[in-house]
Every structure is written in C-alpha cells, then in structure tokens.
C-alpha positions as CSV (number, residue, x, y, z in Angstrom):
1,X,0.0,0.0,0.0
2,X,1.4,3.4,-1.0
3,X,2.4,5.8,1.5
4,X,0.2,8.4,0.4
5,X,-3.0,5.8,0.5
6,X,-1.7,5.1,4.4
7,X,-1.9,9.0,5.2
8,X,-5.0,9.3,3.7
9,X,-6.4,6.9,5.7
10,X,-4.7,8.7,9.1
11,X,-6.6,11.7,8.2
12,X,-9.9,11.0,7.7
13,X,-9.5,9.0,10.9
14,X,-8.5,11.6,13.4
15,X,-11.1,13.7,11.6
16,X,-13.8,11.2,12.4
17,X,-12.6,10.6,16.3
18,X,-12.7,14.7,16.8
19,X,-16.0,15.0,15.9
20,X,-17.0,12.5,18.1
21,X,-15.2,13.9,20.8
22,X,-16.7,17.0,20.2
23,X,-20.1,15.7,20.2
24,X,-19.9,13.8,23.2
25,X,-18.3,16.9,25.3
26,X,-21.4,19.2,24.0
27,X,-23.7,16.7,25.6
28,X,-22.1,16.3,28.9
29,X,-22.0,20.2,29.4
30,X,-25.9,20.0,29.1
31,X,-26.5,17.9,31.0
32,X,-24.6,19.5,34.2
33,X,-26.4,23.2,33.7
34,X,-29.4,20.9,33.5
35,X,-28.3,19.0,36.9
36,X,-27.2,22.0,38.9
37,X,-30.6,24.1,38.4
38,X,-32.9,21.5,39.1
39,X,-32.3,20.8,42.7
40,X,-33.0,16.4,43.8
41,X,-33.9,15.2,47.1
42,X,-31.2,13.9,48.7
43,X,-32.5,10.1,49.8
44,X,-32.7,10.8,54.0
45,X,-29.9,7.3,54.0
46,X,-27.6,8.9,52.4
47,X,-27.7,12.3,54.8
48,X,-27.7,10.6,57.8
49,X,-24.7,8.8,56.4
50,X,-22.8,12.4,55.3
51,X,-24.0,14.5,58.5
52,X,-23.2,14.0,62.0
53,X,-25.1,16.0,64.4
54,X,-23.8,18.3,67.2
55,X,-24.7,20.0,70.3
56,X,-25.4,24.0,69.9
57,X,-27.0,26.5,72.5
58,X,-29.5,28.7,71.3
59,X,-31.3,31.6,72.5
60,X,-35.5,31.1,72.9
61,X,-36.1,34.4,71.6
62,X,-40.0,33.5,73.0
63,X,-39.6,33.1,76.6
64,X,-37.4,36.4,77.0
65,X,-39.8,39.9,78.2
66,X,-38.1,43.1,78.9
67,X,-37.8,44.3,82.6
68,X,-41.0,46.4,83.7
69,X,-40.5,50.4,83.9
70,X,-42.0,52.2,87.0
71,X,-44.0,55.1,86.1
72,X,-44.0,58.3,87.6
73,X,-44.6,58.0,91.3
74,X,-44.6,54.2,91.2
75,X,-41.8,51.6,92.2
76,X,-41.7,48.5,91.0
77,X,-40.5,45.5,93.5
78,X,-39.5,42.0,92.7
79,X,-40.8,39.4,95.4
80,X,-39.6,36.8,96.8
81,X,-41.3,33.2,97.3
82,X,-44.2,33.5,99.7
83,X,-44.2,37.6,100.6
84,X,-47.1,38.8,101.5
85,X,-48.4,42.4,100.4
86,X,-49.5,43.4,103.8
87,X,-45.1,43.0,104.7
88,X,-43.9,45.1,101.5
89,X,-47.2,47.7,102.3
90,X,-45.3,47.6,105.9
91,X,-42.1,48.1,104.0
92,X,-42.5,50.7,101.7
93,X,-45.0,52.7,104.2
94,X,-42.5,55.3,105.1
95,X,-42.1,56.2,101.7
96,X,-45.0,56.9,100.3
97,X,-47.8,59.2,100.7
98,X,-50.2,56.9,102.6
99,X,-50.7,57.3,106.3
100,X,-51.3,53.5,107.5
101,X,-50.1,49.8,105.9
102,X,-53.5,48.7,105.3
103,X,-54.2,51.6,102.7
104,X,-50.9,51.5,101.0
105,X,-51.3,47.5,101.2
106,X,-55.5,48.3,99.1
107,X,-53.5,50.4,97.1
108,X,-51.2,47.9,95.8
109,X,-53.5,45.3,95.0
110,X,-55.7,48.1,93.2
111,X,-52.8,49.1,90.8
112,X,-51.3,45.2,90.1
113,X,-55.0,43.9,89.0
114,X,-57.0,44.8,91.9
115,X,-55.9,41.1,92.8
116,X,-57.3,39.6,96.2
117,X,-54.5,37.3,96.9
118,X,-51.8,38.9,99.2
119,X,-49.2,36.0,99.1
120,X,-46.8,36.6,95.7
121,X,-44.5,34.2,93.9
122,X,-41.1,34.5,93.7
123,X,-40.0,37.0,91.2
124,X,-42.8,37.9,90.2
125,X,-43.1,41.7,90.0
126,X,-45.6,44.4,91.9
127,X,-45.9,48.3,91.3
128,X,-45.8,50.1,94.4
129,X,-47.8,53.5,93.9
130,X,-47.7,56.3,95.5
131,X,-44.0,57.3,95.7
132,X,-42.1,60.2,97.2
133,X,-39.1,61.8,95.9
134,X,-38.4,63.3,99.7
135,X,-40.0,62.6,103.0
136,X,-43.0,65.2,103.4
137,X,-42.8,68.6,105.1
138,X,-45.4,70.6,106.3
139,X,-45.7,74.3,107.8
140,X,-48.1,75.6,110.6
141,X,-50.9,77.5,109.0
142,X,-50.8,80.7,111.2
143,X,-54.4,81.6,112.4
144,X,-55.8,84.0,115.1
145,X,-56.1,83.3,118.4
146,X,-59.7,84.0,118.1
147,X,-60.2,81.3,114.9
148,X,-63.2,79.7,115.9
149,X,-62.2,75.7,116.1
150,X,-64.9,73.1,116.1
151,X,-62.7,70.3,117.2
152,X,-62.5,66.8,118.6
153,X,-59.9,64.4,120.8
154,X,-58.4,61.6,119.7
155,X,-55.4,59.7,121.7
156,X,-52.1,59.1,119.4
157,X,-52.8,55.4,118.9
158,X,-56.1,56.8,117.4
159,X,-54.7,59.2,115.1
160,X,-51.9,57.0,114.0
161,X,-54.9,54.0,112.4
162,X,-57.4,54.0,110.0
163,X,-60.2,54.2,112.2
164,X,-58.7,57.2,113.0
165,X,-58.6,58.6,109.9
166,X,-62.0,57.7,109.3
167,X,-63.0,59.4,112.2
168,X,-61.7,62.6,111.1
169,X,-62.9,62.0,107.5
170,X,-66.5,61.7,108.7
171,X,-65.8,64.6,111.4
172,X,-64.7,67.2,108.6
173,X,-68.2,66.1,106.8
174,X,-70.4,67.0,109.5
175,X,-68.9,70.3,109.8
176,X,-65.7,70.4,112.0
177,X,-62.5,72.0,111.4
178,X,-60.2,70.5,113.7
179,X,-58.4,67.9,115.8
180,X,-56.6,67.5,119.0
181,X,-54.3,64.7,119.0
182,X,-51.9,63.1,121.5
183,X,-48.2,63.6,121.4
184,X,-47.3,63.3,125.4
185,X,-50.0,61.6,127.0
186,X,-50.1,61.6,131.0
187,X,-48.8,57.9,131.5
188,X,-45.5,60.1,130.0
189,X,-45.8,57.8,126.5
190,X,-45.0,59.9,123.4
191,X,-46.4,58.9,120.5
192,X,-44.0,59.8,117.9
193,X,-40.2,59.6,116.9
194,X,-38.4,62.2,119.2
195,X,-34.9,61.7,120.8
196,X,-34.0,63.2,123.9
197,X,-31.7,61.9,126.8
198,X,-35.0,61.3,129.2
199,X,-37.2,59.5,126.9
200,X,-34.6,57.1,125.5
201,X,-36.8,53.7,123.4
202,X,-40.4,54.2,123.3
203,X,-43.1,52.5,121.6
204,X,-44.7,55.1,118.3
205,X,-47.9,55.5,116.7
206,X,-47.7,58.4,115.0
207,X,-44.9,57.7,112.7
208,X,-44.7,60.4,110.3
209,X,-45.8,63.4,112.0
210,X,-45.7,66.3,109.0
211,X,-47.5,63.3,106.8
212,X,-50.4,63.3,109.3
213,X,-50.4,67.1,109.6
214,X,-50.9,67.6,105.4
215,X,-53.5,65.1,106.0
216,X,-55.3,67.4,108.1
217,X,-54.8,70.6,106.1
218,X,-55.8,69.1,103.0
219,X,-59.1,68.0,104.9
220,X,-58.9,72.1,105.9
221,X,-58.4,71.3,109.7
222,X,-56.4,72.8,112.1
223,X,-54.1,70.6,113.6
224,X,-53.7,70.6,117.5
225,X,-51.3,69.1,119.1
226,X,-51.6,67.8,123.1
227,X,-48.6,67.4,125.4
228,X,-49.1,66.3,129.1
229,X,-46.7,68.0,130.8
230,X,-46.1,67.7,134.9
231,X,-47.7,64.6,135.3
232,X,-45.4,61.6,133.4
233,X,-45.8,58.4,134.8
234,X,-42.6,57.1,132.6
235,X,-40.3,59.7,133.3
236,X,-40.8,59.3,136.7
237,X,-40.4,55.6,136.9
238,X,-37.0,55.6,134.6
239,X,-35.8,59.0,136.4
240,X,-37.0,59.0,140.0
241,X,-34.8,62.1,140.9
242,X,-37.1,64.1,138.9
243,X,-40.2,63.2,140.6
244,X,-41.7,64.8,143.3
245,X,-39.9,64.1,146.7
246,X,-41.2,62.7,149.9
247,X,-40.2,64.8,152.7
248,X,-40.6,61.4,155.2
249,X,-38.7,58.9,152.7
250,X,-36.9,61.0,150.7
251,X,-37.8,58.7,147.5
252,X,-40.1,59.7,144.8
253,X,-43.2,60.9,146.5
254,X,-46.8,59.2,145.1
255,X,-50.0,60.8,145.2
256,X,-53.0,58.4,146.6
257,X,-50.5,55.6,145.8
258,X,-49.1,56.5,142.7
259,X,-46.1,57.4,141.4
260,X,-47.2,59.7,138.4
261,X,-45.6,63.7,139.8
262,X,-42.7,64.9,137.8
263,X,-41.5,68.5,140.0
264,X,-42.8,70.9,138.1
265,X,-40.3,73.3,138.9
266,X,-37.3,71.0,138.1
267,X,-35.6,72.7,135.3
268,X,-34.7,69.4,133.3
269,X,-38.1,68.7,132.8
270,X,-39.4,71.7,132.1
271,X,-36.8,71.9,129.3
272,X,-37.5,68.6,128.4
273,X,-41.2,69.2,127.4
274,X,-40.7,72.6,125.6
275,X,-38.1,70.8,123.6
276,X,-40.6,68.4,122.8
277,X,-43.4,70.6,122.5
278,X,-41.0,73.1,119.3
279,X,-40.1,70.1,118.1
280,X,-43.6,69.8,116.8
281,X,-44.0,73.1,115.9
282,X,-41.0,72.4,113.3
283,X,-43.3,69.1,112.1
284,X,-46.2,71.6,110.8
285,X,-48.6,71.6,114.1
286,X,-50.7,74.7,114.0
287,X,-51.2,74.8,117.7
288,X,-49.6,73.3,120.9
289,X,-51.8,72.1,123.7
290,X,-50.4,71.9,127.2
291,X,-52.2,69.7,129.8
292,X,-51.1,68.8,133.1
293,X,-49.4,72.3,133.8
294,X,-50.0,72.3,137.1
295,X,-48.4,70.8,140.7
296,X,-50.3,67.3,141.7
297,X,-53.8,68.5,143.5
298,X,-54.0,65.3,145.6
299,X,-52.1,63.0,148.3
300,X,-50.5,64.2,151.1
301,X,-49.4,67.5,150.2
302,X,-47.6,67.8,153.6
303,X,-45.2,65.4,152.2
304,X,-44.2,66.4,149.0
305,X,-40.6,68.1,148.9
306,X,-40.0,70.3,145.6
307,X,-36.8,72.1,144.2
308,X,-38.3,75.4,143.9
309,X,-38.6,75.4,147.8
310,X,-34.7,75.4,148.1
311,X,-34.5,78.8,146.6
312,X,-32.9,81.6,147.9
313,X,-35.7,83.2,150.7
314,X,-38.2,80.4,150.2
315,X,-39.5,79.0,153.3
316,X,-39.8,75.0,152.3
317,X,-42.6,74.1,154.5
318,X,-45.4,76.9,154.9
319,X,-46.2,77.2,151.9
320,X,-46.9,73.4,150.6
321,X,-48.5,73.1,154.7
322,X,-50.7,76.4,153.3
323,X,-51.6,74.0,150.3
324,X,-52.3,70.6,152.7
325,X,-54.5,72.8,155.1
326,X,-56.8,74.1,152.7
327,X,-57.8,71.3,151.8
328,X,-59.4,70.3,154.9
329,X,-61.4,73.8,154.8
330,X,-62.2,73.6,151.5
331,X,-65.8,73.0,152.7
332,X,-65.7,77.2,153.7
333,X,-63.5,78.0,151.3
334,X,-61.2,79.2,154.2
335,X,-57.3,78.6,154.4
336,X,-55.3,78.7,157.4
337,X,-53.3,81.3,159.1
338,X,-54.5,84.4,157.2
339,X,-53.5,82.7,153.9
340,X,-54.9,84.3,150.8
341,X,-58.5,84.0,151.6
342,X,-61.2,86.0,152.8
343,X,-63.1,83.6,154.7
344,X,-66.2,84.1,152.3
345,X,-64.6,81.9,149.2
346,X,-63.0,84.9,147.8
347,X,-59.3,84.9,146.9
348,X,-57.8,88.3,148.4
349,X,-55.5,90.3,146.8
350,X,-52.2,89.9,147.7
351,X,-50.1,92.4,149.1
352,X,-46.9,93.7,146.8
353,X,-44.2,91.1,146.8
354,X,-40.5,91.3,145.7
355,X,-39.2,89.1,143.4
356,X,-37.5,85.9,144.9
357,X,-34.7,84.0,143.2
358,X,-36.0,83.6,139.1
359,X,-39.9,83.5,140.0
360,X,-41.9,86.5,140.3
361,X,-45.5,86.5,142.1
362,X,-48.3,87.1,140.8
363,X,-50.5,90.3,141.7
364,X,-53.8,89.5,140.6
365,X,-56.7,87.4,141.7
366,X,-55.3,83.8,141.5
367,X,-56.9,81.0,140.2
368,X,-55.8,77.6,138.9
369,X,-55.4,75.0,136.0
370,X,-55.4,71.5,135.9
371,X,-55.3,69.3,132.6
372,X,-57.0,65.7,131.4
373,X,-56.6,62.9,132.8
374,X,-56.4,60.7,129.7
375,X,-54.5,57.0,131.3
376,X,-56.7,56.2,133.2
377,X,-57.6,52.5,132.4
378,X,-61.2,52.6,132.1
379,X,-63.4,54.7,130.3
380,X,-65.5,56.0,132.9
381,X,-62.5,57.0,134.7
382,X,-60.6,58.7,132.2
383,X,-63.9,60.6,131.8
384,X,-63.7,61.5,135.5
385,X,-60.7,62.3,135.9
386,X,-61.1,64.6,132.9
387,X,-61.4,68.1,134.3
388,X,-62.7,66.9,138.1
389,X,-62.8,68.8,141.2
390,X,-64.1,68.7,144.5
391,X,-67.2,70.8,145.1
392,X,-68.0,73.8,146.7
393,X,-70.6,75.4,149.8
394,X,-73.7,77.7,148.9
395,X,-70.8,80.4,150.5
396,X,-68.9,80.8,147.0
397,X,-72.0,80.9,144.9
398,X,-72.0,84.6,144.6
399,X,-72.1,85.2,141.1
400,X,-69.4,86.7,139.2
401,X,-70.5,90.1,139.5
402,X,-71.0,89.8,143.5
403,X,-67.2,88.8,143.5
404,X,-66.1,91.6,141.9
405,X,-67.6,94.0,143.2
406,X,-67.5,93.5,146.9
407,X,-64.5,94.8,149.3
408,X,-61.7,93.3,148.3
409,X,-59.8,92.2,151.5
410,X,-55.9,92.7,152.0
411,X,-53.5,89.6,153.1
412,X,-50.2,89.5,154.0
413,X,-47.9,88.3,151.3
414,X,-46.6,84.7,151.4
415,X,-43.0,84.1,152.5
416,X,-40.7,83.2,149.4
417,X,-41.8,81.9,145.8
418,X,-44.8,79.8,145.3
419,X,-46.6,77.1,143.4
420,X,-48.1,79.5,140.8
421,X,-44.9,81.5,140.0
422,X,-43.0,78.3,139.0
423,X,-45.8,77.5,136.9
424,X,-46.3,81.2,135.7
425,X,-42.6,81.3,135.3
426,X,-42.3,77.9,133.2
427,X,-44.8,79.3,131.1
428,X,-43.4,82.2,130.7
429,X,-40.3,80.7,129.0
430,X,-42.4,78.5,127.1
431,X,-44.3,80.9,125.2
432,X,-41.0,83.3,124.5
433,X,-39.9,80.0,122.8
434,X,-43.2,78.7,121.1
435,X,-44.7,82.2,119.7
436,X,-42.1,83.5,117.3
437,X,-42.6,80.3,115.4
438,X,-46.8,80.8,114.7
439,X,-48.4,78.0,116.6
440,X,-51.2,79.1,119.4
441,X,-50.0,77.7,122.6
442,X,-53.7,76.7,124.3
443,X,-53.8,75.6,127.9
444,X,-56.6,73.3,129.6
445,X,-57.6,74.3,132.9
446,X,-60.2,73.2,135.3
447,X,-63.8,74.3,135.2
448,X,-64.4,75.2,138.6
449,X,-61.4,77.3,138.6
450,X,-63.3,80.2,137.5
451,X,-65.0,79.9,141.2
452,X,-61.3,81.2,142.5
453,X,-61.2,78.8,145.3
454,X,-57.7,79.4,147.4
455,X,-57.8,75.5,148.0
456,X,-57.5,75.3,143.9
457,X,-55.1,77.4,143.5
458,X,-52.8,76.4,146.5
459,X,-52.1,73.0,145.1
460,X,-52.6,73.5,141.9
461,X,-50.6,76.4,141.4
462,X,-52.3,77.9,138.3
463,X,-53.4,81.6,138.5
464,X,-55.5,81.6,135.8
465,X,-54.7,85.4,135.5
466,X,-51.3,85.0,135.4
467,X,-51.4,82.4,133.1
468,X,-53.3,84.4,130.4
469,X,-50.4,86.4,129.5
470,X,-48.3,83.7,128.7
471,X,-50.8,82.2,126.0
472,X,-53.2,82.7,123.3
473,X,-55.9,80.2,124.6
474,X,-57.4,78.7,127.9
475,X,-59.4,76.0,127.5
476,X,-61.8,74.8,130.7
477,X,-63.2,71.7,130.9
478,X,-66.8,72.6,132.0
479,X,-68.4,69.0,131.7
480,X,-71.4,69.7,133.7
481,X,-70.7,66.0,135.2
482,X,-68.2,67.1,136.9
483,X,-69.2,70.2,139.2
484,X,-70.6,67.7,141.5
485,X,-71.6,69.0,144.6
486,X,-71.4,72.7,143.0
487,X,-74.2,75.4,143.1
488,X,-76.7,72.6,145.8
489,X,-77.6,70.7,142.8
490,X,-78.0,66.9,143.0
491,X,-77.2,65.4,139.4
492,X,-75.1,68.3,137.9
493,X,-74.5,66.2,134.8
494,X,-78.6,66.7,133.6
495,X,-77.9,70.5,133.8
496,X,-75.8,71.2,131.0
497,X,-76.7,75.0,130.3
498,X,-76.2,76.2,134.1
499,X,-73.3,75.2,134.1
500,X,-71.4,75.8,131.2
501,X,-73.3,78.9,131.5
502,X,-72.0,79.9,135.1
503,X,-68.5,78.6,134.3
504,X,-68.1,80.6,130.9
505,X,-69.6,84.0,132.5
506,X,-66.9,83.5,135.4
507,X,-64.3,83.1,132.7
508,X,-65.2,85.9,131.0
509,X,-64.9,88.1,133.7
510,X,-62.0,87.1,135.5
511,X,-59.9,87.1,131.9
512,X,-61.3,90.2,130.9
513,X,-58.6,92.6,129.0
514,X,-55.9,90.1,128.7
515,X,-56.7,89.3,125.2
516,X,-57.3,85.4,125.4
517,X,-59.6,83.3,124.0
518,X,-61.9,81.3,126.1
519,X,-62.5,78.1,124.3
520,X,-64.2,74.9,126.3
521,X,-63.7,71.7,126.4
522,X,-67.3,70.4,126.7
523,X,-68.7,66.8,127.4
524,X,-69.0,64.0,124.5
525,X,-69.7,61.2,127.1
526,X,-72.7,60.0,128.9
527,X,-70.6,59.9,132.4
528,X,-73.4,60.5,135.3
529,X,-75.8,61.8,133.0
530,X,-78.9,60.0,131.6
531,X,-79.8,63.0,129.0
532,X,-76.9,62.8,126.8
533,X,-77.7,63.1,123.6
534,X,-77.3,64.8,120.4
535,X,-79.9,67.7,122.2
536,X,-77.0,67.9,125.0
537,X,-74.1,68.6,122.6
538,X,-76.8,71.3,121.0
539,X,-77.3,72.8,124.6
540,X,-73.4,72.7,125.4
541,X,-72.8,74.5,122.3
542,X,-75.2,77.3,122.2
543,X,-74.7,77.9,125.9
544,X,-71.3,78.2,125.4
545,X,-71.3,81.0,122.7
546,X,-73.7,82.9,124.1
547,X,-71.5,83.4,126.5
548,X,-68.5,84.4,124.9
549,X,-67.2,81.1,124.2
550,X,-64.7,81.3,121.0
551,X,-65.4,77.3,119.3
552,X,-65.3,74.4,120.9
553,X,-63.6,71.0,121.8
554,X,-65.4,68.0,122.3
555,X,-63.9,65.0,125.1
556,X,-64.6,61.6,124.4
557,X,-61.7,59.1,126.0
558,X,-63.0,56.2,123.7
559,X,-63.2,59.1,120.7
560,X,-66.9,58.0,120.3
561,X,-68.2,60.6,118.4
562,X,-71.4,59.4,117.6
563,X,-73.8,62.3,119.4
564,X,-71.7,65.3,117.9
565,X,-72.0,63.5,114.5
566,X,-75.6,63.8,114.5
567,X,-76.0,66.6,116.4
568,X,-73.4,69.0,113.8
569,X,-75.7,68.7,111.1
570,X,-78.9,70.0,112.8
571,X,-77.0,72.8,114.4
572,X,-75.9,73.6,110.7
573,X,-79.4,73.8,109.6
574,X,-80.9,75.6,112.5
575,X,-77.7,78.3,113.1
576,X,-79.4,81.2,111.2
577,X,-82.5,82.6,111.3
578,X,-84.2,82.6,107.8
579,X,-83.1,85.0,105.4
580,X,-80.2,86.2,107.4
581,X,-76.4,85.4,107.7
582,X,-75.6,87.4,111.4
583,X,-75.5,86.6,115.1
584,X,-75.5,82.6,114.0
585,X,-77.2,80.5,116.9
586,X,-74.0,77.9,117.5
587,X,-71.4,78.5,115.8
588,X,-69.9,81.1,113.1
589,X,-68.2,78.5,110.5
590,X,-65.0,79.9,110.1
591,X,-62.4,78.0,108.2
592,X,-58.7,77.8,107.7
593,X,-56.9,80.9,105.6
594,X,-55.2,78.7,103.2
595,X,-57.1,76.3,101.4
596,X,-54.5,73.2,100.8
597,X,-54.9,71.5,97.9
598,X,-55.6,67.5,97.7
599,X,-53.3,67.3,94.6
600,X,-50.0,67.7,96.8
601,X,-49.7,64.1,98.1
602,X,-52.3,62.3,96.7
603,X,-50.6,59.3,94.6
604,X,-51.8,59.2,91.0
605,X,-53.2,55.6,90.4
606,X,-51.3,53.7,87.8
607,X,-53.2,50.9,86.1
C-alpha cells in the first residue's frame, strides 16, 4: 500500500474521532447546567450517612420579656417566694404618701389587677404606687387666736390607724375643722419619733408626723397638738430624781399611791417638754396644747418636797402646809393662818411682793389650772378624771358680779416663791420659745377654777390670770358632770346649760382685757348623766357661745363621736335665722386661711 493511500487513511480518521469527541463533550455540558438548576432530594440514608449531628446553644427568643418600667410615682419591686403584700405595704410605708399599711397594702392590690390574693410568687413583680421623691414637710398654717375651732380628741394610737382617719374623714363632713391629737399623753408615753436623753426607746404611733399634719390641712383642719406636761408616769419611773420628793422617805413621792408627779419646777423637765413641744411646731402643728401644767392636787401635800422650795428666801414648808390645810377647809372656802382667803370663798389680793430667786409673784386674783386625765384605764375613769374637782358650799355661789364688786380684802404676802410662779414662770419661757414660730399655745384648765377657790389654786398652782399672759388660749373643761356638789344641785350632769353657763360667764370676767380666748372643752360622754344626747351637745354648744365662748372642743376618751355627728348637722341647719347670715345660733363657721390642695400628696393611680 502506498504511503500516500496510508496518510490518507490517518486523516480522515482523526477527523472522524474529533467530531465525536466534540459531540460527546457538547452533551455532557448539558446535561450539568441541567443538573445544577434542578435541585433532587437527597434520599434521607444517604444524609444521615454524610451529617453527623452536634450540640449547639440557642437563644429562645420566645420566653425572653423586657424588665417592667416604674411610672411616675410608682416603684416597681420584685418578690420573693411566699411575701405577703401586707409586709412590703409595711415596708414601703415610710415612703409613700399613705398614712397607714392597710391603705398603702389596698393600694397595691388596686394598681397590680386589683388582685385579692396577698401571698406573691417568687420574682414575680408588683408596682408600688404612691411614691415620694423626699420625706413630706409641712408648715403651721398661722391663724388668730380667736379662729373659731370646732374640734374633737383623739389619743395618738387613734390618730396614727385608720379608724382614726376615718374618724376625722367623717368629722370634717359634718362640719368640724379641727383635731386635737396626743403627742405626750399623761402615763409620760410619746407617741411619735423624738430623741431626747430622758425619753430614751419608746413604743410610736404616730410615725410620720408632718405626713399626718398635710392630711389634716388638706381636709382644711387645724391641727392641734396635746402634750401632758407635769404629770409623766414614765419619766418618773426611769428617772426618779425628777419626781416629786417625799419629805418622810426622801424617795419619789406618790399621790394616793401612785407614782405619776414629775416636780414641776425642776428645770430638766421643764426643758424637756418645751423641747418636745418646738419640736412639733418644726413638724407643721398649727397649735400646741399643754395639759397637766400644774403641781399634783391630791395626796399628802404635807409630804411632797420640791426644788423650787430650796430657793434663795423660800420657806420650804409653809407654803406646801398652806396648800395641805386648805384642803381640809375647802368645805368654807377658808385657808389657814391668814393665807390668801377671805373667809367668804374669795381669793384676796395679795399684798406687793418682791421678786424671789428667778420666779416673780403674781398680783392678781389667782386661780388655777389643771389638765386631762387621759390613762386612766377605764373609760368612765378617764372621763372622771377629765377636768374633776371637788365641790364647793352655797358660801362661793355669789355670782361673778358679786365677787367683783364686793371689798376686796388685803393679806399679808406669802413668804418666798410659790406654786403659781414656778408654773407662771415655766410658762413664761415656754411661750417666748413657742410664739415667734406661729403656733397658738392653748392651755386646759379646770372648770371650777373660775370659782377662785384658794384650795385650787394652793395646790394647783395655776393663777389663771397670770397664766393668760403667757398664751393665746385657755381651754376649761366645764363638763357639767363634773361640778358635783357645785351650786346645791343633786345630778349636775342633767344641767348642761347652768353650768357651762355659770362657768363661761366667770371666765369671761375674771380674763377680761388680757386678750385670750376662752374656748371649752365640753362633754361628749354619757358619764353621770342620763340625757346625753345629740340635744345635750346642741345645749353645750349654744350655751357656750352665748357666753362668749370662742369654738369648741369636744372629750370623748374612747373618741366615740357618735352624738356630735348627729347633732353637727342640725345645728348647721338651725344656726341662722331665715333669710339672714348674722349673730348665728352655735357657731360662726369659720375656716382655715389657706385652702391646701388634695393634689399635693395624693398618689396618681397607675393601672
């Protein structure tokens, strides 16, 4: 075979091959664009045999809620397992606007759901409303000493609850436009936070003092605040040197049995109550109440020893002897030895004294004060001992203008300081300290003081004359109860306008000129009486005004308020006649200055 024939051959066999190849190659390039847009399942064998699994954490996105925002005023706190909302209302009380537990404790479960249950779970989460930025302040509203107060009583432990509050509530409603409240009772308990070396731990009601007062003033009530003063059972159990001495033991000296006499004229606690008494002036009280301003009127006066008898030109015995014979002639109205009577049951007017030592005697008729006997333990007691005295002969029931009027006999002056300048004197310093700051200083005295019985006023020590200068208000306690065996009438208690009557002419006239307000305490109990009644508080009232009485404050140890509360109203409705607006029948109305707003510390719900 030629050589060309063979290359021939070559050639048109490589030509065939690379079309084939070329063939084949367009085919197979198809068919993988054709593979890789059409996706196949991959048989689940095969993945199981390829994958191998492993462990990953991962965030469930689901179960995850942002932490809860307080609003405005509001706190929010996260329990723990088993608290109770009564324990975080106790908790939180302090700083929030409510007054007791139990409210702020409604006012949680109001603003979480108004939910009924009280025990939580643990974290679970509960708005606490009515938050303060700062504890509260409040400021005395300043009013005249002849601001006409319609008021009632209520002990600190009172105050402090929600009964208490209630009380008030429904007292502004019928009318009233004030309280008296305990801060020092007469057992010596104070009733709210105060440090001072002689009180020491104490058990307190009353914990937030300026919260209570801005509770009062947005109700538009005058706040009064009552301090026992002479007569402190505690301080003179934990500090027996400042009690009252016995001359024949030389321990602390007990009256009837009891051991209940601070020495009035011991400078510590004189110094002791004014500092409690601006304390709560600085707290936003519009008026300080002292009770118990007085030496003890009972026991054996012969053996009671005091510190003001050891000043310089006192005689220690003839005085307090004065004092412990008089008693036994109160039934005349005499006192021994030419002491300042004149045998008739009039005081005389004592002869010109010089000043002894720091205390400077009166020179004006003398009369005395006593205060409220408020720890007692039973009701009828405390109601007794309230403003009670002994009685008195038909020889002192001239009338006031019979005692005036007649001769008026001249004593000899008693030898060195006495009773009523230590308590004229404490006084004295008292209102120099409480005035400049715009609280009324008020003082209770006893009703039958007005009778100016030396016996009254030679234990007691109060010269009721005196006194007036040293204060803006007096305040007897004329509960017709009490004047028994006064004026030869059997049940004194069933004659409710002679007697407030009688004792508020007397008062009148004996403070006449000094420029302070007579305001009673009259009776709100049903103590030896079988016609009290809503009619009795009407009678009290009107008698009193007519009178000259400025307002009025109502006595109830229990605080049982239930005849005033009906008996308000229907003075209200009767106190004008028709058509006119003057000379009202019981009472003029009047109100505080400044109206305080409710929107200061009430809490804005959050729902």
């Amino acid at each position: 075979m030629r050589l060309s024939s063979v290359r021939i051959i070559t050639g048109l066999s490589c030509l065939l091959f690379a079309v084939a190849g070329w063939r084949t190659a367009s085919h197979s390039s198809s068919d993988f664009t054709a593979e890789a847009q059409t996706a196949k399942p991959v048989p689940a064998d095969a993945l199981g045999a390829q994958l191998h699994p492993i462990s990953a954490s991962v965030p469930n996105t689901a179960k995850l809620t942002p932490p809860p925002i307080a609003a405005p005023g509001t706190e929010i706190y996260t329990a723990k397992r088993g608290e109770a909302i009564p324990t975080i209302a106790r908790r939180y009380l302090g700083r929030t606007s409510y007054l007791t537990s139990s409210e702020l404790a409604e006012a949680i479960r109001h603003v979480n759901g108004d939910r009924t249950a009280n025990i939580l779970k643990a974290n679970e989460n509960i708005v606490i409303p009515g938050m303060l930025s700062s504890p509260v302040t409040e400021k005395t509203i300043p009013v005249a000493k002849d601001f006409e107060v319609r008021a009632i009583y209520l002990t600190g432990i009172m105050a402090g609850s929600d009964h208490g509050l209630r009380i008030i509530r429904h007292w502004r409603e019928v009318g009233g436009n004030a309280v008296v409240f305990d801060i020092k009772d007469s057992d010596g308990s104070v009733t709210i936070p105060f440090e001072h070396p002689l009180l020491g731990k104490h058990n307190v009601y009353l914990h937030d003092v300026p919260k209570f007062v801005h509770f009062l003033h947005q109700q538009n009530m005058h706040a009064i605040a009552r301090i026992a003063i002479f007569r402190d059972e505690r301080l003179v159990k934990e500090h027996p040197e400042l009690a009252v001495q016995s001359r024949k033991n030389h321990q602390a000296w007990r009256e009837n049995g009891k051991l209940v006499w601070t020495d009035p004229s011991q400078a510590k606690v004189q110094d002791y109550n004014i500092a409690l008494a601006k304390y709560v002036t600085q707290l936003g009280a519009d008026e300080i109440q002292f009770d118990y301003v007085r030496f003890p009127a009972e026991g054996d006066q012969k053996d009671a020893v005091f510190v003001y008898q050891s000043a310089p030109g006192a005689d220690p015995v003839s005085a307090d002897q004065a004092a412990a014979s008089s008693s036994g002639n109160s039934s005349s109205g005499n006192s021994p030895s030419g002491n300042t009577s004149c045998g008739d049951g009039r005081l005389g007017r004592r002869a010109e004294a010089k000043q002894v030592g720091r205390f400077t005697p009166a020179d004006a008729p003398s009369t005395a004060n006593a205060n409220v006997d408020s720890a007692a333990a039973q009701m009828g007691r405390k109601h007794a001992a309230h403003g009670a005295t002994r009685g008195t002969t038909a020889k002192n029931d001239q009338t006031p203008e019979e005692r005036q009027t007649r001769t008026a006999c001249k004593i000899a002056a008693p030898r060195g300081p006495q009773r009523s300048d230590v308590i004229t004197a404490f006084l004295k310093k008292a209102y120099a300290e409480l005035h400049p700051t715009g609280v009324l200083l008020s003082l209770d005295v006893f009703g039958v003081m007005a009778w100016q019985r030396q016996v009254d006023l030679s234990h007691t020590g109060q010269d009721i004359v005196g006194m007036a200068h040293y204060c803006d208000v007096i305040s007897p306690m004329i509960y017709p109860s009490h004047f028994f065996g006064m004026d030869n009438i059997a049940h004194p208690g069933d004659e409710p306008a002679h007697f407030i009557g009688e004792s508020m002419d007397r008062f009148e006239l004996i403070t006449k000129g000094s420029g302070v307000a007579i305001r009673p305490w009259l009776q709100a109990f049903h103590w030896r009486t079988k016609t009290y009644s809503p009619e009795y508080i009407k009678v009290q009232v009107e008698t009193a005004r007519a009178k000259g009485g400025i307002g009025f404050l109502f006595w109830n140890a229990a605080n049982d308020y239930s005849k005033p509360y009906e008996a308000m109203p229907e003075m209200k409705s009767a106190n004008f006649k028709a058509g006119t607006k003057d000379n009202p029948k019981y009472f003029r109305g009047d109100e505080l200055p400044t109206a305080t707003t409710q929107a200061a510390l009430t809490p804005t719900e959050t729902h």
